[in-house]
One Martini backbone bead per residue (centre of mass of N, CA, C, O) as a GRO file, in nm:
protein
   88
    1UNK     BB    1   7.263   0.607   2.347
    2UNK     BB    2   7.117   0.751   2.115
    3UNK     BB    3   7.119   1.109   1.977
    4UNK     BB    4   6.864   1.320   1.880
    5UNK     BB    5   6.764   1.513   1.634
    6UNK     BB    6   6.661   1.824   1.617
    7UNK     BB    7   6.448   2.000   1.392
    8UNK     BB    8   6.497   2.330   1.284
    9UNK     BB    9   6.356   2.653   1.256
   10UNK     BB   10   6.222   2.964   1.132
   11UNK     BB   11   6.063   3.246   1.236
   12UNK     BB   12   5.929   3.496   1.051
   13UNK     BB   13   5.915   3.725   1.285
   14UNK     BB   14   6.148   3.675   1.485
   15UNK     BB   15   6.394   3.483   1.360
   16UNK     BB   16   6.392   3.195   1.499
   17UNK     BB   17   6.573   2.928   1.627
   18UNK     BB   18   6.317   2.615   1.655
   19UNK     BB   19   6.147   2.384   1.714
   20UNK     BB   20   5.921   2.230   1.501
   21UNK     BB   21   5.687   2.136   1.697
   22UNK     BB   22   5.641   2.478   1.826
   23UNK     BB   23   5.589   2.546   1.532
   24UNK     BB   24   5.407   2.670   1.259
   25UNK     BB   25   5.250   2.598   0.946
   26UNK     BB   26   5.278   2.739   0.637
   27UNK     BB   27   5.156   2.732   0.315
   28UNK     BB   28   5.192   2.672  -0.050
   29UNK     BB   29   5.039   2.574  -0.295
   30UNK     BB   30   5.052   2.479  -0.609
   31UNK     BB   31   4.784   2.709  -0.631
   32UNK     BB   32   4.843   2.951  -0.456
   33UNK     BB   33   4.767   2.882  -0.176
   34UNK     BB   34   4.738   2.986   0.133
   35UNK     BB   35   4.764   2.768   0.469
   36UNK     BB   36   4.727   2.586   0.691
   37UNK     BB   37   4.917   2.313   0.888
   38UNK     BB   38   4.885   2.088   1.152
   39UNK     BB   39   5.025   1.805   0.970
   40UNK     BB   40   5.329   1.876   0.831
   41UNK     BB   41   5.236   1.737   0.524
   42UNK     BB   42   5.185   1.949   0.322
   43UNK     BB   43   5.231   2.044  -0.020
   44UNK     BB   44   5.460   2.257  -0.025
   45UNK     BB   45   5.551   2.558   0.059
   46UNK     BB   46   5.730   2.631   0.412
   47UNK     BB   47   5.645   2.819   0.705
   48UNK     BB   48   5.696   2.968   1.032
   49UNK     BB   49   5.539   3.020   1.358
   50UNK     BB   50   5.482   3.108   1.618
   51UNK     BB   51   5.256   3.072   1.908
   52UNK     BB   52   5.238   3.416   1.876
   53UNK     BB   53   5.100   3.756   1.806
   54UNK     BB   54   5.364   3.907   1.752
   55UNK     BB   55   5.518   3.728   1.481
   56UNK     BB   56   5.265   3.779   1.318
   57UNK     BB   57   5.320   4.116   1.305
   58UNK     BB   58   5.591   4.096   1.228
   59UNK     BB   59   5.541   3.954   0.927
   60UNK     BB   60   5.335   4.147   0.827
   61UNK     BB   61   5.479   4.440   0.887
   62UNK     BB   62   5.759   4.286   0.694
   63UNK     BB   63   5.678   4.129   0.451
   64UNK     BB   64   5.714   3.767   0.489
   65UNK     BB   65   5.520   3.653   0.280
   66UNK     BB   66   5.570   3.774   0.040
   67UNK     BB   67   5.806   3.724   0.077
   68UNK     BB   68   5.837   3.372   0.062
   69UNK     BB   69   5.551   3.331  -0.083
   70UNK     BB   70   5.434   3.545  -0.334
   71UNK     BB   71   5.197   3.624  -0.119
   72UNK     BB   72   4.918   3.681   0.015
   73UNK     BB   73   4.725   3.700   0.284
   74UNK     BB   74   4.447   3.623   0.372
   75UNK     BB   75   4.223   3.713   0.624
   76UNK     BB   76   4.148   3.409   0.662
   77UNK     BB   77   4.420   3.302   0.746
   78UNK     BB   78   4.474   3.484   0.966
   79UNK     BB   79   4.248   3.384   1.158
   80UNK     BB   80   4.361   3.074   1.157
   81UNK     BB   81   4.608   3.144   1.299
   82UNK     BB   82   4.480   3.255   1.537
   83UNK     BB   83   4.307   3.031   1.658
   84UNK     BB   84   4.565   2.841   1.690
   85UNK     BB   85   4.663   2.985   1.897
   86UNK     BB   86   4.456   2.978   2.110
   87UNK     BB   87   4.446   2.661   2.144
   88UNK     BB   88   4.744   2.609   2.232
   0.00000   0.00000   0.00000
């Protein structure tokens, strides 16, 4: 039985290499908007974060979205990111 690769991603947050399955994609839409993907299938510049609030606060707090998409997360994106945090 042959074995499967896993695809591995880096979270803003912690920079850690974690299987993309366990992380949460944020997206850079081709019209410039920051947005959440649940479906990890959104067209556009993708990026990853743990499922905790604190790789979220280190992201922000070392302006890794800046650095990451060239734009800043709006309120309501870190809102969306946060509500999916508690549901998972």
């Amino acid at each position: 039985m042959k074995v499967r690769k896993i695809p591995m991603r880096m979270c803003l947050g912690c920079q850690e290499m974690k299987p993309k399955k366990e992380l949460l994609r944020i997206v850079k839409t081709p019209e410039g908007h920051l947005e959440f993907d649940p479906t990890s299938k959104k067209n556009g510049r993708g990026a990853y974060l743990c499922n905790n609030k604190d790789c979220l606060t280190k992201a922000i707090k070392n302006h890794r979205f800046e650095k990451t998409f060239e734009a800043k997360p709006t309120p309501d994106m870190l809102a969306e990111i946060e509500r999916q945090m508690n549901t998972s």
